[in-house]
C-alpha positions as CSV (number, residue, x, y, z in Angstrom):
1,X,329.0,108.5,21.1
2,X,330.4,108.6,24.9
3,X,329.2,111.8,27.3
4,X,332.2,114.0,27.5
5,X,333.1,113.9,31.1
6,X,333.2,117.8,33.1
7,X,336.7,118.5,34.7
8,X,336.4,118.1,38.2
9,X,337.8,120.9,40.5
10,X,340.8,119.8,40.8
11,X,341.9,119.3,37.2
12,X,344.5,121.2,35.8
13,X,342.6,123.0,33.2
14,X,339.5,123.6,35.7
15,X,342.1,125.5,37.6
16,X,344.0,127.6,35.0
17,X,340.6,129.0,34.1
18,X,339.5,129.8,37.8
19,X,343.4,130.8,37.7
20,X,342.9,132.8,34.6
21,X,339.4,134.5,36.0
22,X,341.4,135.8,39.3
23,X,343.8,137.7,37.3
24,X,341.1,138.9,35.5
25,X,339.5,140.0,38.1
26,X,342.8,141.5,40.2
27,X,343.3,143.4,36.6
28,X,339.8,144.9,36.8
29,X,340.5,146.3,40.2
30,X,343.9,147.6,39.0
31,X,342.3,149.4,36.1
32,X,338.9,150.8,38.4
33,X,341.7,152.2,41.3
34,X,344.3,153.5,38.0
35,X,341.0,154.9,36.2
36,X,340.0,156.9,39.7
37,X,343.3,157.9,41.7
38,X,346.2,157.6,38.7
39,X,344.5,158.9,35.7
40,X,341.1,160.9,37.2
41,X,339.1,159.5,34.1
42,X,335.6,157.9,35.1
43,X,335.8,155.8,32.0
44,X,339.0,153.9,32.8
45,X,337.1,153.5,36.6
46,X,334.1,152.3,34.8
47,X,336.0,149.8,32.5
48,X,337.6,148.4,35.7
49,X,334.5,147.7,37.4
50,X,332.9,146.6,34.5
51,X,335.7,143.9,33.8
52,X,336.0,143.2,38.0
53,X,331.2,142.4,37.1
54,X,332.3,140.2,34.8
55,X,335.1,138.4,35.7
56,X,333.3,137.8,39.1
57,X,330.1,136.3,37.4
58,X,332.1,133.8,35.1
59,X,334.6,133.1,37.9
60,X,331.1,132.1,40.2
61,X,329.4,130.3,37.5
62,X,332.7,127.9,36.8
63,X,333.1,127.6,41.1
64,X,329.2,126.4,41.3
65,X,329.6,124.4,37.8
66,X,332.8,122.1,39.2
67,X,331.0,122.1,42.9
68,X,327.8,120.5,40.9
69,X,330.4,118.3,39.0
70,X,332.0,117.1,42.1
71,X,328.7,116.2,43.8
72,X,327.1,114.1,40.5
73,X,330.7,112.2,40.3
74,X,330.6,111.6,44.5
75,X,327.2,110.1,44.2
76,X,328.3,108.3,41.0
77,X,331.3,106.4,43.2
78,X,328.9,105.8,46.3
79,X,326.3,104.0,43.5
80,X,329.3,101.4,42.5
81,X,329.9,103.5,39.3
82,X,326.9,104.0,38.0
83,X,325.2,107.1,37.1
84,X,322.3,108.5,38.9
85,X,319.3,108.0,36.6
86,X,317.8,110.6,35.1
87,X,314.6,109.7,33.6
């Protein structure tokens, strides 16, 4: 069975996620600045900043997880193609 291959950064569905986790993100702040100035509920504020936590996290873990996956496939090309060993 071949090793499924990461998306590198500049793939197309690499970047509709990161894409996908700014809106995310923009929405969360929306919903924290609605919750507090629009609507005067601390839940709605909380719910904002609670999706803005989350979004942030999974938006840093996918940046950190494609600049990894770049690195491995650059040292993998400056090799001749072969993979770094790992044993």
């Amino acid at each position: 069975m071949p090793d499924r291959i990461p998306p590198l950064p500049d793939d197309g569905i690499y970047r509709a996620i990161l894409l996908v986790m700014v809106l995310t993100i923009l929405f969360g702040a929306l919903a924290t600045l609605a919750g507090y100035y629009y609507f005067q509920s601390e839940a709605v504020s909380r719910f904002g900043v609670g999706v803005v936590m989350v979004g942030g996290l999974i938006y840093l873990v996918f940046r950190l997880l494609g600049r990894r996956e770049a690195r491995r496939r650059a040292g993998r090309d400056e090799a001749g193609g072969e993979p770094p060993d790992r044993g």
